[in-house]
N, C-alpha and C positions, 0 to 999 in steps of 0.2 A: 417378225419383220413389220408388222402393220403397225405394233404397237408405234412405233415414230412416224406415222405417217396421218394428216389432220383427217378431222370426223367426216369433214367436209367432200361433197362428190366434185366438185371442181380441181381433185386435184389429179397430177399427168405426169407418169410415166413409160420412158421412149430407153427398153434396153438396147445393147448394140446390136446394128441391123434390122431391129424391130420395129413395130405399129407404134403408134401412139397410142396409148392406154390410157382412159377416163374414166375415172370415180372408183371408189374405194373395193368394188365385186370383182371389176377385172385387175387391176392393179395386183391383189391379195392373190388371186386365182394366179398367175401372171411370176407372182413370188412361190405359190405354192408349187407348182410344178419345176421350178427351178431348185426348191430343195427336195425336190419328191426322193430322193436317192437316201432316205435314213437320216438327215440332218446332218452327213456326216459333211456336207460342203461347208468349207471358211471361203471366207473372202477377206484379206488384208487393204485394210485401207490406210494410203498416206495423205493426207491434206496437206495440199501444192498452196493453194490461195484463200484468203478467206477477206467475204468484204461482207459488213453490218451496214443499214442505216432504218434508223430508225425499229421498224417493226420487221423488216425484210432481212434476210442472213445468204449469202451463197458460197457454196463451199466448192472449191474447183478440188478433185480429186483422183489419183491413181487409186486403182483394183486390179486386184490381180486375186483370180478365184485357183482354190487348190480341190480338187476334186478326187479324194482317195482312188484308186486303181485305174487312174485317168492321164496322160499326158501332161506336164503342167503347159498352160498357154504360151504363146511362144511372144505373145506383146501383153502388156499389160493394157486395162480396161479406161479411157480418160473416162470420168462421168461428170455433172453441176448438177451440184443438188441445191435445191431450194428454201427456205423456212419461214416461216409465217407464225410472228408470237402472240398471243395470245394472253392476257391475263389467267385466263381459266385453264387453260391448258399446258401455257408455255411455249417453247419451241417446237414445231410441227411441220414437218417434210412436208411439202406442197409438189413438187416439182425432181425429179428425177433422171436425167437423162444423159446417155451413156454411149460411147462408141469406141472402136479399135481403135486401137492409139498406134502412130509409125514406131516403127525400129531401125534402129533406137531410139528411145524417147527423148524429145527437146525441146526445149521452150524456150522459145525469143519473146525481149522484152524490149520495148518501146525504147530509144536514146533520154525520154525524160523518165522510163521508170527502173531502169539498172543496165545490165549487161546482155548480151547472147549467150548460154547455158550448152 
C-alpha cells in the first residue's frame, strides 16, 4: 500500500471515524493493521470524480471493503484522495481521507454542474 503513497512526512491520512494520521510511520503502520487478516482483504474502488490542475490531482471515490469470513459492509466507504507529481517520482498519494457514506448513496450536483442523482 505505501508504495503509492509520496516519500515525504507531510503527508495525511484520516480513515472513517479515525485520527488524523501524519508521516509516512503511522500512515504504513495505520495500513498495516488493517490488512493484518492474511492479505486476504480487497477493497474495490469506483472513481466518482476526478479534478487535475496543474501538479495537484483529487480523486473523489467509493470503497467498499470485502473482508473473507466477514459481513460485507452495509454502506459503501466515500474517500478524496489526493496526489502530488513530481518529476522524479510521478504521481504520489499525499492525502487520504475517508468516511461512511449514507444509504443509499447520492450525490447532488450543483444547477450549473448537472443533475440530482
Amino acid at each position: 500500500m505505501m508504495s503509492v503513497w509520496d516519500d515525504t512526512e507531510d503527508i495525511v491520512c484520516v480513515h472513517p471515524l479515525g485520527d488524523v494520521l501524519i508521516g509516512r510511520t503511522a500512515i504504513a503502520d495505520s495500513w498495516a493493521e488493517i490488512f493484518a487478516g492474511g492479505g486476504r482483504t480487497r477493497i474495490h474502488v469506483r472513481i466518482h470524480q476526478r479534478f487535475i490542475h496543474d501538479d495537484i490531482a483529487v480523486h473523489v471515490v467509493y470503497e467498499v471493503f470485502e473482508i473473507p469470513g466477514e459481513p460485507a459492509l452495509q454502506r459503501p466507504i466515500i474517500a478524496t484522495n489526493s496526489y502530488r507529481h513530481s518529476p522524479q517520482t510521478g504521481w504520489r498519494l499525499i492525502l487520504h481521507h475517508a468516511s461512511p457514506s449514507p444509504r443509499p448513496l447520492t450525490v447532488v450536483r450543483s444547477a450549473t454542474t448537472g443533475s440530482v442523482h
